[in-house]
MARKOL-859340 format. One line per 10 residues: number of its first residue (from 1); for each residue x, y, z of N, C-alpha, C. Coordinates in steps of 0.001 Angstrom, whole numbers. Layout:
NUM> X Y Z X Y Z X Y Z; ...
//
This chain:
1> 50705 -4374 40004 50765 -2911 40024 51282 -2418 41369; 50766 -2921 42252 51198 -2713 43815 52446 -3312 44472; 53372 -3900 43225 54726 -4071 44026 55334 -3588 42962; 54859 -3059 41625 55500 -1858 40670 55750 -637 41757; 54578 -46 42021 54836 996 42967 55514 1245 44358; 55278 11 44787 56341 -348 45999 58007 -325 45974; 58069 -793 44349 59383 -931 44189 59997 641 43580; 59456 1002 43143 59708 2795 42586 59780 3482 43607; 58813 3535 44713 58883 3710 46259 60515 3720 46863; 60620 2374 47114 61731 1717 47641 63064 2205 46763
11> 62885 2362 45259 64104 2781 44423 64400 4739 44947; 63361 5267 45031 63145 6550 45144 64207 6787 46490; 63762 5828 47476 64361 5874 48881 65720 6320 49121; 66024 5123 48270 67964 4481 48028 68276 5703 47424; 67956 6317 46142 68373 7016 45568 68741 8294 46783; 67722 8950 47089 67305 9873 48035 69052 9814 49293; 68377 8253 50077 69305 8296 50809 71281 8607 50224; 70611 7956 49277 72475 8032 48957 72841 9324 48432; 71756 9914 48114 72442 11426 47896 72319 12324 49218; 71816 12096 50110 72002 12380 51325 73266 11984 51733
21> 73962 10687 51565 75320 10470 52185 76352 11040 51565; 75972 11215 49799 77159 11958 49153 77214 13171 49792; 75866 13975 50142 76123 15363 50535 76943 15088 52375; 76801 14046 53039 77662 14262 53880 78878 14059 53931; 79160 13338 52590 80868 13131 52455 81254 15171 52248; 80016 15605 51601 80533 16817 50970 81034 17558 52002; 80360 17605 52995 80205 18239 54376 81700 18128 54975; 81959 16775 55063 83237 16182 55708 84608 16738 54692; 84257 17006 53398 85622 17797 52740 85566 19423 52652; 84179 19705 53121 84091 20996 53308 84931 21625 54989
31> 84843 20347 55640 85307 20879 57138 86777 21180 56815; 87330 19664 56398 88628 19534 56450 89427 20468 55348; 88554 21168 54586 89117 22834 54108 88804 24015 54745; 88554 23924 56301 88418 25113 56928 86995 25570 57562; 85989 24983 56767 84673 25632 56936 84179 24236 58150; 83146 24725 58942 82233 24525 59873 80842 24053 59700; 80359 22706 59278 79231 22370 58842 77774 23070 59709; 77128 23024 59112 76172 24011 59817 74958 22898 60438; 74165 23353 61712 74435 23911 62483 75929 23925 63525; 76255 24599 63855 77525 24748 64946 76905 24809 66170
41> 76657 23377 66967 75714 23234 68122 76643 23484 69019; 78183 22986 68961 79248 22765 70175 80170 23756 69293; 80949 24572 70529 81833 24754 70222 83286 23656 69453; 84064 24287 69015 85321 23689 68068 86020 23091 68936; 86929 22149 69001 88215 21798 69927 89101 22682 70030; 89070 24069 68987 89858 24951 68900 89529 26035 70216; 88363 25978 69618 87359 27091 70714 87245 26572 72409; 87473 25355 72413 87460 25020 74012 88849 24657 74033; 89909 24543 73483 91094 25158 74046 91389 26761 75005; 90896 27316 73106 91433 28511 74004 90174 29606 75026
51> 89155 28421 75170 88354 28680 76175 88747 28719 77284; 89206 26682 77637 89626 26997 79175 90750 27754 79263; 91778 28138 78449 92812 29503 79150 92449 30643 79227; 91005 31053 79053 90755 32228 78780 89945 31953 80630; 89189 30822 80472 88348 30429 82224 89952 30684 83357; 90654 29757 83146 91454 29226 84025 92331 30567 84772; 92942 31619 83460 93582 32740 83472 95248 32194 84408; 95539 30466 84733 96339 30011 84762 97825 30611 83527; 97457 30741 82633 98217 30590 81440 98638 32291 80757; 99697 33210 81032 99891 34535 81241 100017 34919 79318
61> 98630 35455 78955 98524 35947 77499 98455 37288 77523; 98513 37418 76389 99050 39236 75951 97520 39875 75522; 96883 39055 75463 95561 39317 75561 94640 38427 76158; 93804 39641 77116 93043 39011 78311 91812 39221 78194; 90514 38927 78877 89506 39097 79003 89161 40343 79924; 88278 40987 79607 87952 42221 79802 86505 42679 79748; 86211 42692 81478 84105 42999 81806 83564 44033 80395; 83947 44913 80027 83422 46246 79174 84015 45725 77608; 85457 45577 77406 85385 45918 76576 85510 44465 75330; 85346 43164 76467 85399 41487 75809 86726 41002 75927
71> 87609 41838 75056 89340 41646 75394 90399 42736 75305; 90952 42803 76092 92550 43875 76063 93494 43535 75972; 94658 44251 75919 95583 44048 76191 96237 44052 77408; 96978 42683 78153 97767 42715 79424 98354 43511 79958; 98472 44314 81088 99251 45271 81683 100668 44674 81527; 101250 45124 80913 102658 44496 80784 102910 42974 80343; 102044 42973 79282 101900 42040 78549 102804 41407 77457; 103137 40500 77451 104668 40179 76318 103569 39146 75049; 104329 39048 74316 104247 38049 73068 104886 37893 72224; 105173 36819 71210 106447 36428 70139 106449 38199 69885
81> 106146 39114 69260 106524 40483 68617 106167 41452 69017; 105472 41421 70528 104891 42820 71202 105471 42864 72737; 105236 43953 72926 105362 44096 74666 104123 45549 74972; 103793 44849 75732 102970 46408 76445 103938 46834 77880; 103381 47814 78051 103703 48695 79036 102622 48167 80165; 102893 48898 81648 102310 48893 82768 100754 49551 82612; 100106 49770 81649 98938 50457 81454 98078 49750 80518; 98794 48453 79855 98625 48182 78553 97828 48788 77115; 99294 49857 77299 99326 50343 75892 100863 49834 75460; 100810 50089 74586 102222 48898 73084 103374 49616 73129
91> 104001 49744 74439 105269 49959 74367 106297 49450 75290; 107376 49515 75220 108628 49318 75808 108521 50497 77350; 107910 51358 76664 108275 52800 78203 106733 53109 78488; 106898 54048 79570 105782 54578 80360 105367 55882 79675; 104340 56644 80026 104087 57784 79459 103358 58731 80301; 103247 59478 80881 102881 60215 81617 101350 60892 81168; 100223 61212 81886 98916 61169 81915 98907 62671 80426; 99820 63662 80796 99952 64943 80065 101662 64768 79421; 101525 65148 78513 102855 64788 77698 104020 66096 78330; 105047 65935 78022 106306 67189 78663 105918 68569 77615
101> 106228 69275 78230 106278 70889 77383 107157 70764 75995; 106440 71304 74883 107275 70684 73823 106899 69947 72961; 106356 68625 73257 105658 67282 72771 104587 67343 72229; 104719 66939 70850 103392 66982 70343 102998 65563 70753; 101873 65439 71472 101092 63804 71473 100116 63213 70901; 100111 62156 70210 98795 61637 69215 98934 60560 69841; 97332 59653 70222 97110 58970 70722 96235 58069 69695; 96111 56383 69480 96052 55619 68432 95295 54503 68906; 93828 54574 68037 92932 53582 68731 92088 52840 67192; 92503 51699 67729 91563 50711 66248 91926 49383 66533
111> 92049 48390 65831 92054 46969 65872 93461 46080 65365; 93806 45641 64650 95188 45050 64444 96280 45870 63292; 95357 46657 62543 96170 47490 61981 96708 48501 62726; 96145 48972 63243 96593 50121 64631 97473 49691 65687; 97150 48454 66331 98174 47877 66781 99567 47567 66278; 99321 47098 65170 100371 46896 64221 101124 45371 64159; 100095 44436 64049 100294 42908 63788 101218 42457 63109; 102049 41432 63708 102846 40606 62895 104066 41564 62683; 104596 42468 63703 105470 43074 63312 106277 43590 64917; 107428 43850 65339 107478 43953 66395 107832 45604 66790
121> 107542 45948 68296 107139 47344 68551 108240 48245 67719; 109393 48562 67158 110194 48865 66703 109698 49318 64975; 108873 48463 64794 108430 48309 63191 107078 48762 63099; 106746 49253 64062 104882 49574 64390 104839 51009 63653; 104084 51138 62704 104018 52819 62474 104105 53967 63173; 103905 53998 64682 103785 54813 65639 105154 55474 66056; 105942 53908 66212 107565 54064 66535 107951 54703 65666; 107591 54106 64520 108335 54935 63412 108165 56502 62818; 107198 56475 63213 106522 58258 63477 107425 59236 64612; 107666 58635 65759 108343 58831 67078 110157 58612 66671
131> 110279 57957 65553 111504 57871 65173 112238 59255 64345; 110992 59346 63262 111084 60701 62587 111368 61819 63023; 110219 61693 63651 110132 63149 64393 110086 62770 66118; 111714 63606 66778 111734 63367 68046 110764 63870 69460; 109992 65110 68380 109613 65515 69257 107537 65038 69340; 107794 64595 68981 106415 63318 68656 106349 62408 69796; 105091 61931 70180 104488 60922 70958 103380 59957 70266; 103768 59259 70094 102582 58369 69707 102247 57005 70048; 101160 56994 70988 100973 55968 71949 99840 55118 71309; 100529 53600 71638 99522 52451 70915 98712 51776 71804
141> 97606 52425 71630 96067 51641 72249 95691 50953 71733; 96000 50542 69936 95543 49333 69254 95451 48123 69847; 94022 47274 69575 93978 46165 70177 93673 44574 68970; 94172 43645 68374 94128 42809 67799 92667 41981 68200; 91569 42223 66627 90469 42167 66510 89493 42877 67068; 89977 44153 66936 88959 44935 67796 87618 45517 66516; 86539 45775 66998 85564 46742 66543 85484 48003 66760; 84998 48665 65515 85125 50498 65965 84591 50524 68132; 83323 49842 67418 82651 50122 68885 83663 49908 70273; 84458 48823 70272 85282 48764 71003 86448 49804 71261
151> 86800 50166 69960 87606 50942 69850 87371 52079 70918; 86346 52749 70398 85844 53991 70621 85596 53896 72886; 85013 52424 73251 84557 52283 74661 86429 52477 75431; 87474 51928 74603 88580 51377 75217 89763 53551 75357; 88655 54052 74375 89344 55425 74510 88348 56109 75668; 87031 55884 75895 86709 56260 77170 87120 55649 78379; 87103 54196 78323 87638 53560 79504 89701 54125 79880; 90287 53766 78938 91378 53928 78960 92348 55295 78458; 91755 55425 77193 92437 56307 76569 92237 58050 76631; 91006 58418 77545 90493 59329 77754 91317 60373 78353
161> 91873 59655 79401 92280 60721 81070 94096 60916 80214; 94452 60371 78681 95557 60573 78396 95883 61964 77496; 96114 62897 78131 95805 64396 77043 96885 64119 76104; 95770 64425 74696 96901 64393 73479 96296 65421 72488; 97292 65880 71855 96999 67063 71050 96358 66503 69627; 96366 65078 69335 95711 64368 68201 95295 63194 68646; 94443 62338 68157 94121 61204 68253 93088 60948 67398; 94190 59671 66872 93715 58946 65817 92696 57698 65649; 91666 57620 64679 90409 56760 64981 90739 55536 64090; 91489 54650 63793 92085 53372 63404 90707 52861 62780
171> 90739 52295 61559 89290 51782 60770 89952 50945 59699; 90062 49738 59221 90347 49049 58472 88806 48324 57799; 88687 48574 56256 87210 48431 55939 86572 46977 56438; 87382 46100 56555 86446 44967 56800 86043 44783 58287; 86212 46301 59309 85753 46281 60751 84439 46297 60485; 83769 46711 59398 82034 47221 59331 81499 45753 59756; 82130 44334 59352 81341 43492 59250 81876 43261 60998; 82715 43702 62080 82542 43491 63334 81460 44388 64171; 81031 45193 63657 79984 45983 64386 78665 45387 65010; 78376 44763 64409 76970 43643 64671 76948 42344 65028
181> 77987 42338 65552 79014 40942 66651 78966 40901 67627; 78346 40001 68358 78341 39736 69473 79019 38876 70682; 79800 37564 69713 80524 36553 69797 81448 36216 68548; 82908 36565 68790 83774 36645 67788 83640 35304 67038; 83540 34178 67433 83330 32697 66631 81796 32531 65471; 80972 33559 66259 79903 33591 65498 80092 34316 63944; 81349 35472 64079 81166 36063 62898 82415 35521 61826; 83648 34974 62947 84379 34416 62331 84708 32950 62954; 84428 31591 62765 84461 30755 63367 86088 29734 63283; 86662 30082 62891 88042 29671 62574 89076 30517 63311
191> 88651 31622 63919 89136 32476 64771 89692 32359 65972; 91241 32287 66307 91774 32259 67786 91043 32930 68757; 89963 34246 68550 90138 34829 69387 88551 34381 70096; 88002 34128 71546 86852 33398 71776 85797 34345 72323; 86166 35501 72553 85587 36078 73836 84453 36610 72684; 83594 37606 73807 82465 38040 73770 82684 39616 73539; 81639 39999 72694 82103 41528 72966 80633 42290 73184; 80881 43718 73370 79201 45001 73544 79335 45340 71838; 78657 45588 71678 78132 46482 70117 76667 47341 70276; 76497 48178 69771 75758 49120 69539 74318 49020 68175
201> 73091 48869 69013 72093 48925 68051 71308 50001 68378; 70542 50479 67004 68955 51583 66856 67904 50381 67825; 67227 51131 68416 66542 50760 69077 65594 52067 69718; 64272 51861 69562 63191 52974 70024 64069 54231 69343; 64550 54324 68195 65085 55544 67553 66066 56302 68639; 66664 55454 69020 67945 55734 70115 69212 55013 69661; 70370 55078 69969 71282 54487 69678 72137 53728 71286; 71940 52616 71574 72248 52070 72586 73330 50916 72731; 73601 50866 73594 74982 50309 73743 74517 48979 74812; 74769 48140 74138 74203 46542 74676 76073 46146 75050
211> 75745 45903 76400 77150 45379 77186 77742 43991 76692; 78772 43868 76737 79508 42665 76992 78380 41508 77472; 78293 40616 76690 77273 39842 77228 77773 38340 78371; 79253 38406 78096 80147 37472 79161 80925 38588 80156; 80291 39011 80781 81228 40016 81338 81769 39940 82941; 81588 38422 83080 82322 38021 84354 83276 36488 83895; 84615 36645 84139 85613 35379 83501 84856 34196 84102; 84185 33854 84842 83603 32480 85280 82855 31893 84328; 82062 33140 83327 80571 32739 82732 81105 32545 81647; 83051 32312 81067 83425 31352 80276 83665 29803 80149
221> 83396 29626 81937 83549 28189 82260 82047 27722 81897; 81137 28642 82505 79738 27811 81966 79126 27507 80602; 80522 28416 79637 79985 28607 78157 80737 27124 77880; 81905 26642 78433 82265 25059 78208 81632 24514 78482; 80583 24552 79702 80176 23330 80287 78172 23366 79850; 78228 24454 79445 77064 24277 78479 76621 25003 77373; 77770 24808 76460 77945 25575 74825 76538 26070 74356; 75494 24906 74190 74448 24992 73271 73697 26513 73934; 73200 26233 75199 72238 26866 76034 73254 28141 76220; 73932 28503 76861 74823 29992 76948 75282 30647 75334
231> 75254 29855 74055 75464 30544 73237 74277 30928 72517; 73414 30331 72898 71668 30875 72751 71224 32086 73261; 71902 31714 74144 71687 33338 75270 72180 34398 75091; 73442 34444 74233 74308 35510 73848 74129 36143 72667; 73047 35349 71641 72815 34996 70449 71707 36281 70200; 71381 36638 71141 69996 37729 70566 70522 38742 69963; 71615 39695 69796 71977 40710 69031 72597 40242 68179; 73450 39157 67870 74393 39058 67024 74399 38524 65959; 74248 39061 64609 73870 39172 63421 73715 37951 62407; 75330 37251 62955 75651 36381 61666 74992 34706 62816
241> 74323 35005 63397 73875 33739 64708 73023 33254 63585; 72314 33879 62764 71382 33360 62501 71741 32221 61009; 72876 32900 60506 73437 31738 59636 74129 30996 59799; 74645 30843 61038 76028 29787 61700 75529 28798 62412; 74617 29392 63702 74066 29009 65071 72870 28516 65326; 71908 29046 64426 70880 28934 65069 70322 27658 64525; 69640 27030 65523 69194 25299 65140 68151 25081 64170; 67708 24150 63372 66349 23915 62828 66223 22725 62780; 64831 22411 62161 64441 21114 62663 65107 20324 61461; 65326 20968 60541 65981 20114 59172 67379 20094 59562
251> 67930 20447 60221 69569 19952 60381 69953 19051 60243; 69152 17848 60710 69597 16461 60931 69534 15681 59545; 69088 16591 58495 69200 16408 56678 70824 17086 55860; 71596 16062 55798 72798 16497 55203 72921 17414 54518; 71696 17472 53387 71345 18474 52536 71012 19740 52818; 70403 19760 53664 70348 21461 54559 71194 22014 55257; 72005 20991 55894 73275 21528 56129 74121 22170 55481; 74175 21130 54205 75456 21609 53476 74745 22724 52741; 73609 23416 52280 73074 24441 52015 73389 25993 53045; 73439 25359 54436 73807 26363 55010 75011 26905 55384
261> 75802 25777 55207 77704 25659 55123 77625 26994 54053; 77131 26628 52919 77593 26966 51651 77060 28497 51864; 76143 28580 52397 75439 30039 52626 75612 31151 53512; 76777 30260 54636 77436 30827 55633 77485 32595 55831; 78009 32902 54237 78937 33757 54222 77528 34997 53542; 76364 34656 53459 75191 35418 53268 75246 36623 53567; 75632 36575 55048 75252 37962 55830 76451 38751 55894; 77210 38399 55034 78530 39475 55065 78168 40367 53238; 77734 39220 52457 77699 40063 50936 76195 41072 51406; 75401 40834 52404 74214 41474 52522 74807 43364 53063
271> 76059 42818 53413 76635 44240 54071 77437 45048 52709; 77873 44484 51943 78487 44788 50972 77916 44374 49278; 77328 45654 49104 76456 45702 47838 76663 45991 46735; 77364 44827 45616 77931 45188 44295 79775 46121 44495; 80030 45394 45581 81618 45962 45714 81524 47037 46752; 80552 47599 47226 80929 48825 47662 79764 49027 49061; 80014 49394 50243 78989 49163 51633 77678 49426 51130; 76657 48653 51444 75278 49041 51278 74819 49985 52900; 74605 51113 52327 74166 51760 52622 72659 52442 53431; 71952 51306 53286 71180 51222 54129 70792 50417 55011
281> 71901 49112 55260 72131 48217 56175 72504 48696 57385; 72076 48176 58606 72356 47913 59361 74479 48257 59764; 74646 47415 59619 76180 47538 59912 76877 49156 59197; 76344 49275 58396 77459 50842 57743 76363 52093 58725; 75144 51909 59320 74405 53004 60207 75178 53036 61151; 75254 51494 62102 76064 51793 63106 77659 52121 62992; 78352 51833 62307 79345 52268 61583 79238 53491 61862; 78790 54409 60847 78913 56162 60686 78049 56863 62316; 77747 55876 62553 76806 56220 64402 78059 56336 65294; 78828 55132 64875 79955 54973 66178 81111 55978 65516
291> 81686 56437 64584 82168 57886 64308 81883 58864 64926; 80355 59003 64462 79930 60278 65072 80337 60876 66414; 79730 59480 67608 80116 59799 68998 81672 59300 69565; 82358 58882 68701 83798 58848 68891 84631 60139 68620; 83958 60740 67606 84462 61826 66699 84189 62876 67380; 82931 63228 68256 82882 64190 69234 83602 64113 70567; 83396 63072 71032 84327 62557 72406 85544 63456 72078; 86064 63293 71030 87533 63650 71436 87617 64568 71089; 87002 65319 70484 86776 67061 70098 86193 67783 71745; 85481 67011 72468 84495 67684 73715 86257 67091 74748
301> 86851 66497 74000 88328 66272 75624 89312 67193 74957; 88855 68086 74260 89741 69172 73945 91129 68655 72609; 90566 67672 72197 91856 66704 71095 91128 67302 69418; 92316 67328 68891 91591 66946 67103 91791 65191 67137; 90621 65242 66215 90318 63584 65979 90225 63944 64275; 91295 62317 63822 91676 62222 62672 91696 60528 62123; 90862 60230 61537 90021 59082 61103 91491 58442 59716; 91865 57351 60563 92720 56609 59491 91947 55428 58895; 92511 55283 57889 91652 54126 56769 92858 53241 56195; 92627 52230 57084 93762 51350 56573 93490 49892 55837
311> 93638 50335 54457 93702 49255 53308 93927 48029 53346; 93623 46764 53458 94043 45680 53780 94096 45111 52307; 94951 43966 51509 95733 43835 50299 94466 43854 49564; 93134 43288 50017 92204 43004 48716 92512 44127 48655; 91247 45033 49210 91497 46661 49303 92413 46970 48121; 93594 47036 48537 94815 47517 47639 94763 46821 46274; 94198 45880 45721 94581 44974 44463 93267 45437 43953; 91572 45926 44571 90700 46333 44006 90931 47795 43519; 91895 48557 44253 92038 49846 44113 92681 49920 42758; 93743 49451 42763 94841 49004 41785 94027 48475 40501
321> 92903 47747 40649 92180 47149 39244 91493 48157 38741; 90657 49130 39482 89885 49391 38632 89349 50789 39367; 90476 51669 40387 90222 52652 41794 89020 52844 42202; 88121 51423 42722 86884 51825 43402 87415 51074 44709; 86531 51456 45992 86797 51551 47071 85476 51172 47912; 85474 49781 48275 84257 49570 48824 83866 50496 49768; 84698 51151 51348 84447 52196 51774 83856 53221 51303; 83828 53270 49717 83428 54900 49602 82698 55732 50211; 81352 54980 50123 80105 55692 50817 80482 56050 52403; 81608 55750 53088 81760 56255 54492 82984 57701 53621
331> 83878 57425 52745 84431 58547 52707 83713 59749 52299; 82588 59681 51237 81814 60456 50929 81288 61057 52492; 80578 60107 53324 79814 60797 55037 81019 61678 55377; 82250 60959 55189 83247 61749 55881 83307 63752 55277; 83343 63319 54233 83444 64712 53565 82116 65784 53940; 80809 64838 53675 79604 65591 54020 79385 66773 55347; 80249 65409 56298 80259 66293 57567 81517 67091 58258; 82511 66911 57411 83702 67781 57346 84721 66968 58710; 84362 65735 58809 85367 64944 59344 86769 65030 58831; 87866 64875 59586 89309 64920 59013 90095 63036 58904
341> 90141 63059 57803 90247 61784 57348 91936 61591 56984; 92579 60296 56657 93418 59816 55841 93583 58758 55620; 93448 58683 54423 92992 57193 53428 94517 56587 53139; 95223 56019 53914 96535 54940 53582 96813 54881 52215; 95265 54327 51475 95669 54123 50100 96978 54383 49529; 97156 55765 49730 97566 56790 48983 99095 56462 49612; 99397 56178 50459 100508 55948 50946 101682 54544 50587; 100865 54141 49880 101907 52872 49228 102092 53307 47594; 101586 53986 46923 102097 54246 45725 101692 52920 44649; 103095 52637 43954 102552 51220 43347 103589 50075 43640
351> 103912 50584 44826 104885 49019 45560 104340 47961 45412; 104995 47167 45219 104581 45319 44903 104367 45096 46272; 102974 44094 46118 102122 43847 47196 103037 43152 47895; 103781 41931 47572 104692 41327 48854 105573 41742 49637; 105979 43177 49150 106689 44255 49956 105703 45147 50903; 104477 45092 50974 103689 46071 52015 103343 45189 53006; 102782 43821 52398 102580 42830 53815 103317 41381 53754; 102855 41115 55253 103656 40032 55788 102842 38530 55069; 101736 39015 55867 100811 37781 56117 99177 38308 55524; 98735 38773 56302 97416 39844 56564 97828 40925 56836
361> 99143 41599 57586 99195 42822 57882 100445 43257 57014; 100520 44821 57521 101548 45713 56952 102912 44934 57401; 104204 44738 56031 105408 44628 56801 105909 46066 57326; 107507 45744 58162 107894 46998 58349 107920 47571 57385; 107804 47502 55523 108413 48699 54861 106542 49138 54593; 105508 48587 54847 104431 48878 54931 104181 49912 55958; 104712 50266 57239 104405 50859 58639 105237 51667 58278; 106337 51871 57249 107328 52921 57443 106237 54293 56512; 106111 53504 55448 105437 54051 54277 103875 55107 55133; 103239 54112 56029 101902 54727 56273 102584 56117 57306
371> 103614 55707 57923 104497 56508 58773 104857 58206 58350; 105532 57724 57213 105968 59003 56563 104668 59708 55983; 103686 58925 55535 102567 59544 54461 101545 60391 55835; 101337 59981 57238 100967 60328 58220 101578 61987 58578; 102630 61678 58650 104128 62664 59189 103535 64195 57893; 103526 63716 56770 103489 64665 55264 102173 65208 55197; 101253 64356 55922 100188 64660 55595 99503 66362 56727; 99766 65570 57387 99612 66716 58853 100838 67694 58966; 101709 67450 58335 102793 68712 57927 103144 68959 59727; 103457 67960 60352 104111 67347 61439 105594 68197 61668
381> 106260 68983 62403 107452 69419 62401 108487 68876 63395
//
């Protein structure tokens, strides 16, 4: 009886173990399609590449590290399809603090749609606005992967002291899930971009602004030279840490791993409820929070502020299936409080999707389109 049970024991084991090794083969075809087995104790080989050029600052990029706002754009910064100016804002020319007598000026702040990715300054919606109409200004503060919150710090830091008779608040719906980010690899880990950023939480029924948590270029060399412990440290606000990053004692079980691989993506459907923002999360509060005090800023610097909504293809192919709009519930706030909005949507019509974008972003006949629908909308002369 006692080497019956020994041996059921011992069979139980094998079994056990070997489905433990299948789940780490699983692990190993889950990487080599993109995904990041969980826990993520060390940074990527990707991530300590473009770590040490981000430490070294040897190596002249078009986007730099930045104490306030995590990353900017280079003062006269080049790349395969952009150039900044001496101020780094996205142009070829200079612009003067107050625009010439005459000039209408709109000033343009958001993340890679605003910038205008994958397309070069010539093809950027702004130019092409400035093309239309000569007597137009429209200056690109867009920054590639930015958050509202950023957005909104980079128009006080930068974009403030620039008088413009409009300025535009750049929002592409899937920024909601950058709001509660603290470390760009944490929320997207396949991501070129490494740095650190500030975001905004409720706290004691206040709304506060938690800094840059790398906000000296050295304390990227110590994040190489001790990943585990400095990304622990950075880890207290930032949302998605807790499904990527954070350690447990079962890790070292294939099976919990690959449970948490697979679960990765938890805290993004937790933001988005049955297609459309949940509404009492976290990320869409601070969301309609960081409007609010963006949306006054530039009303109290004497500007109209005008909230763009730029569609990215799901976006456009959900609209197109069946016209619901995961945003809604922010366009609805928008209306409640008599914010001045314009929803892109509306600006492509029913053009075939491989004609609006490249890659991820708008092509030029995409930037021409949001261009003119901008120009029509505001009855621009």
């Amino acid at each position: 009886m006692k080497n019956k049970t020994t041996k059921k024991i011992l069979l139980i084991c094998i079994a056990y173990i070997s489905f433990e090794l299948t789940l780490y083969v699983g692990i190993l075809i889950l990487t080599g399609y993109g995904y990041l087995p969980k826990p993520i104790n060390l940074l990527s080989s990707k991530h300590k590449k473009a770590l040490k050029t981000v430490a070294s600052q040897k190596k002249k990029q078009y986007t730099t590290f930045d104490p306030i706002l995590g990353w900017t754009v280079v003062n006269n910064g080049r790349a395969k399809m952009a150039t900044a100016n001496a101020h780094g804002i996205r142009s070829k020319r200079e612009y003067s603090l107050v625009p010439q007598k005459g000039i209408y000026r709109i000033t343009t702040f958001g993340d890679s749609f605003t910038h205008g990715a994958e397309v070069n300054n010539q093809n950027t919606w702004q130019v092409q606005m400035e093309r239309d109409k000569r007597k137009l200004e429209v200056l690109n503060f867009g920054v590639n992967g930015y958050g509202l919150d950023q957005a909104y710090l980079r128009y006080l830091h930068k974009g403030f002291k620039y008088k413009a008779n409009a300025v535009f608040i750049g929002f592409m719906p899937e920024n909601i899930f950058r709001g509660v980010n603290t470390f760009r690899p944490f929320y997207y880990p396949s991501t070129g971009i490494v740095f650190a950023k500030p975001r905004f939480i409720f706290e004691k029924n206040k709304f506060t602004l938690i800094e840059n948590p790398l906000k000296k270029r050295e304390m990227y060399n110590d994040l190489l030279a001790n990943p585990q412990e400095i990304l622990a440290k950075i880890s207290k606000y930032d949302y998605y840490y807790k499904y990527r990053y954070k350690i447990s004692a079962y890790d070292i079980l294939p099976s919990f791993r690959l449970i948490r691989t697979l679960n990765s993506g938890s805290g993004k459907k937790n933001i988005i409820n049955n297609g459309s923002y949940n509404t009492k999360h976290e990320a869409f509060l601070i969301v309609k929070k960081t409007f609010d005090i963006f949306y006054q800023a530039v009303i109290k610097n004497n500007s109209k502020a005008i909230i763009l909504l730029f569609p990215d293809r799901k976006n456009i192919l959900q609209y197109r299936k069946d016209k619901s709009v995961e945003y809604k519930p922010l366009i609805k706030y928008f209306d409640t409080v008599g914010y001045k909005y314009i929803d892109l949507m509306y600006a492509f019509s029913e053009r075939k999707m491989e004609s609006l974008f490249l890659h991820s972003h708008y092509s030029p006949l995409g930037n021409k389109l949001i261009a003119r629908y901008i120009v029509k909308k505001l009855k621009l002369k």
